[in-house]
VEXDREN-2710 file (C-alpha; in Angstrom, 1 decimal):
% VEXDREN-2710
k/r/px/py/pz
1/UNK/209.3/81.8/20.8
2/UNK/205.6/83.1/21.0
3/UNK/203.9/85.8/19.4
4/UNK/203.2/87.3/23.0
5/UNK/207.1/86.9/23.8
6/UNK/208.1/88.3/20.5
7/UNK/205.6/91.2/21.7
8/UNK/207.2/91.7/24.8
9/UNK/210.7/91.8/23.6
10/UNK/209.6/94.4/20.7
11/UNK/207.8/96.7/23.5
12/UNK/211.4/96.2/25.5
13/UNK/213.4/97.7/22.8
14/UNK/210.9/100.4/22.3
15/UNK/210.7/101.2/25.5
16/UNK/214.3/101.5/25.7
17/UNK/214.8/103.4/22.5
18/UNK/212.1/106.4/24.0
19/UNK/213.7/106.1/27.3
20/UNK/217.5/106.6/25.3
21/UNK/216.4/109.0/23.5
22/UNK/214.8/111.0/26.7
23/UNK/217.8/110.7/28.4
24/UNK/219.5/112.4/25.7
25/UNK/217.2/115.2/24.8
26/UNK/217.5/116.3/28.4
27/UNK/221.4/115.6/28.4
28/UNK/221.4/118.2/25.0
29/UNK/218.9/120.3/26.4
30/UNK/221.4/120.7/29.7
31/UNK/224.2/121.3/27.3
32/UNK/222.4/123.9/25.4
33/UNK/220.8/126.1/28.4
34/UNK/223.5/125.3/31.5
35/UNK/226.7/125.1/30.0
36/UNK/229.2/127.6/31.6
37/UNK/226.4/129.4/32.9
38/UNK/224.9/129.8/36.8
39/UNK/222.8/127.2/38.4
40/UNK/219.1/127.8/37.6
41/UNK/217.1/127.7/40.7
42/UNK/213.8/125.7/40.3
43/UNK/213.3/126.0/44.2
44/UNK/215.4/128.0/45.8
45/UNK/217.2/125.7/48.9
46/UNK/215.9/122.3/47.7
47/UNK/216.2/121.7/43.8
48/UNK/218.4/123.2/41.0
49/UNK/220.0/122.5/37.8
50/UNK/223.4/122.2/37.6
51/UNK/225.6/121.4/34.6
52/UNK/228.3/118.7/35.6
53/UNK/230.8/116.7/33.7
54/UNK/230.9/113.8/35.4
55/UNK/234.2/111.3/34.1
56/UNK/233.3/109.2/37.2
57/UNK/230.8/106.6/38.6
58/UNK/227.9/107.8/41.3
59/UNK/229.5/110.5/43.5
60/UNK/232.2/111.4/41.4
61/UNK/234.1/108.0/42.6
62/UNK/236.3/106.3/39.7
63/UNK/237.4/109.2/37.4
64/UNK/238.4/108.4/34.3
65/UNK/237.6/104.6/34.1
66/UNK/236.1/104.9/30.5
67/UNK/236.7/101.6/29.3
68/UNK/236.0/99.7/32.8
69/UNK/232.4/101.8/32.8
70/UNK/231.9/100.6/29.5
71/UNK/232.8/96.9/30.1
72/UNK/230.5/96.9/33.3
73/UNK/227.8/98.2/31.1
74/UNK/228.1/95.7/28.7
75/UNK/228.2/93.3/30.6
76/UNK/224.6/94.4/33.0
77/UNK/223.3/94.7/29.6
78/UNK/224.1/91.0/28.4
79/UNK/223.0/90.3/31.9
80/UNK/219.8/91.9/31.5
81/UNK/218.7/91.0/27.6
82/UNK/219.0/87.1/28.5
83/UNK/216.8/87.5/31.7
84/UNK/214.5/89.6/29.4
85/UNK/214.7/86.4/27.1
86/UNK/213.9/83.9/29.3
87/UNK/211.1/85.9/31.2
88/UNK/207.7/83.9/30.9
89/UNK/205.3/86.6/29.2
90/UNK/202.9/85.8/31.9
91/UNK/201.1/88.8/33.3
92/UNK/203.2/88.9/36.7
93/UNK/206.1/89.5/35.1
94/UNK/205.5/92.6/33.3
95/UNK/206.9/94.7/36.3
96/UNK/210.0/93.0/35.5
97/UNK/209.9/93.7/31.6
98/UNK/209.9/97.6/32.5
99/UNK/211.8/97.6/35.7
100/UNK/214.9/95.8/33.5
101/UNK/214.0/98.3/30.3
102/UNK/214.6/101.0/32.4
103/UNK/217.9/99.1/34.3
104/UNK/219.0/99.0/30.5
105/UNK/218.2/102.5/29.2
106/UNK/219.9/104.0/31.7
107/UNK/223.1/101.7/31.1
108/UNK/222.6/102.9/27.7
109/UNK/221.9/106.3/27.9
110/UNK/225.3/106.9/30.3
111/UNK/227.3/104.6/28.2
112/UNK/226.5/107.0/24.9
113/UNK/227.8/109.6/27.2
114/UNK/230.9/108.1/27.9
115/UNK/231.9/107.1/24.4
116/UNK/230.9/110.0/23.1
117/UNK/231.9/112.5/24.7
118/UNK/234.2/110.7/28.0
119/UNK/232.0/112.1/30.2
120/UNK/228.4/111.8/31.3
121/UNK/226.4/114.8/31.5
122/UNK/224.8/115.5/34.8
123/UNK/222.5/118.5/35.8
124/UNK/219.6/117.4/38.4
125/UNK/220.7/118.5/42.2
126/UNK/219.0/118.3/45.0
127/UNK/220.2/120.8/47.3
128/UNK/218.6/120.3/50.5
129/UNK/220.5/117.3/51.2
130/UNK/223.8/118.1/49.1
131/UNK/223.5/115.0/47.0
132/UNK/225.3/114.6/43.8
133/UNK/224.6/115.7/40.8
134/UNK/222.3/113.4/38.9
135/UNK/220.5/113.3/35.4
136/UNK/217.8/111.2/33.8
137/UNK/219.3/108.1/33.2
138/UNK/220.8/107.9/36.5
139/UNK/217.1/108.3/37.9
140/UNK/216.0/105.1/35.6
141/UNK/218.8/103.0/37.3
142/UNK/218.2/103.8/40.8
143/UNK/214.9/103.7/41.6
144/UNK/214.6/100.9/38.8
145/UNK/216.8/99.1/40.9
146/UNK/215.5/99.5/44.3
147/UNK/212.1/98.8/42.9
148/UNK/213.6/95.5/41.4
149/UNK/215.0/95.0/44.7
150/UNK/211.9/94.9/46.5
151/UNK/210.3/92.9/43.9
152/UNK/212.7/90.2/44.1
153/UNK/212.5/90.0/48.1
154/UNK/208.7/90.4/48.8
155/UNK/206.8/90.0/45.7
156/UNK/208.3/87.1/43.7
157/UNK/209.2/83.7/45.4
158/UNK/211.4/81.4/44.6
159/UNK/209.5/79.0/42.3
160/UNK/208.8/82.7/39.8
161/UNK/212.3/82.9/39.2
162/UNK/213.3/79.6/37.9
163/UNK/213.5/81.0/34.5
164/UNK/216.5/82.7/35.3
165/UNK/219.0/79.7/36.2
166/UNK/222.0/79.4/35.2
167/UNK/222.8/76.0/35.7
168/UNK/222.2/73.5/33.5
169/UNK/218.8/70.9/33.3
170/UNK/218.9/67.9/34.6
171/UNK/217.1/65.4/32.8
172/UNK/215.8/62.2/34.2
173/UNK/216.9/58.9/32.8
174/UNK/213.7/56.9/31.3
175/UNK/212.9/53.4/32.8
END
């Protein structure tokens, strides 16, 4: 492995680690200040804070599934730290080191939750459209993931992601 490589991995798990621990400080700081107490209006119709305990997936689905959650987890972050070790340290993919950091600190950052405390604390709700309550790393995942998305279907072509196979080499026999 390179010295840019080794660079890029290290700025990963940095990133990660201040993303985690963001996550978390607004997780305690929801504990803290909404708690058993009333919503707190930030604008009044369209956003509010909200303290959930969420023992469930996105929209409440899947209640107590600790140890799947945690399995799935695992598993999208074994997923993600090999792609993030084969990815060339070429300049266009460094969308692709942070969009996955992000993929992974949110994993993280939930997954803490869950062993922890069996629940994931949740407190961001947008009221105008009634969606569910939401926190930080749940915003890393989502629009992580769409951005990823997008990436993978307009930006990178096929050739870019090579890298990422799964199969095995072939290697040609020498005349």
């Amino acid at each position: 492995m390179n010295w840019k490589k080794k660079l890029w991995i290290i700025l990963d798990l940095l990133g990660i680690c201040a993303l985690v621990a963001l996550d978390q400080f607004t997780k305690y700081l929801a504990v803290i200040h909404l708690k058993d107490k009333p919503a707190y209006i930030i604008i009044n119709g369209v956003l509010e804070l909200n303290y959930l305990e969420n023992k469930g997936a996105a929209f409440g689905m899947l209640q107590n599934q600790k140890a799947f959650f945690i399995f799935v987890a695992v598993v999208i972050l074994s997923v993600i730290g090999y792609v993030l070790l084969k990815t060339p340290d070429g300049r266009k993919y460094r969308i692709l080191h942070v969009l996955l950091s992000l993929i992974a600190a949110g994993a993280i950052g939930n997954m803490i939750d869950r062993i922890r405390l069996d629940y994931v604390v949740d407190f961001i709700y947008f009221v105008l459209i009634n969606f569910p309550i939401f926190n930080v790393a749940d915003m890393y995942v989502t629009v992580s993931t769409v951005l990823l998305v997008i990436l993978l279907l307009f930006v990178y072509r096929e050739d870019d992601l090579n890298f990422i196979s799964f199969k095995q080499k072939k290697y040609r026999e020498l005349k």
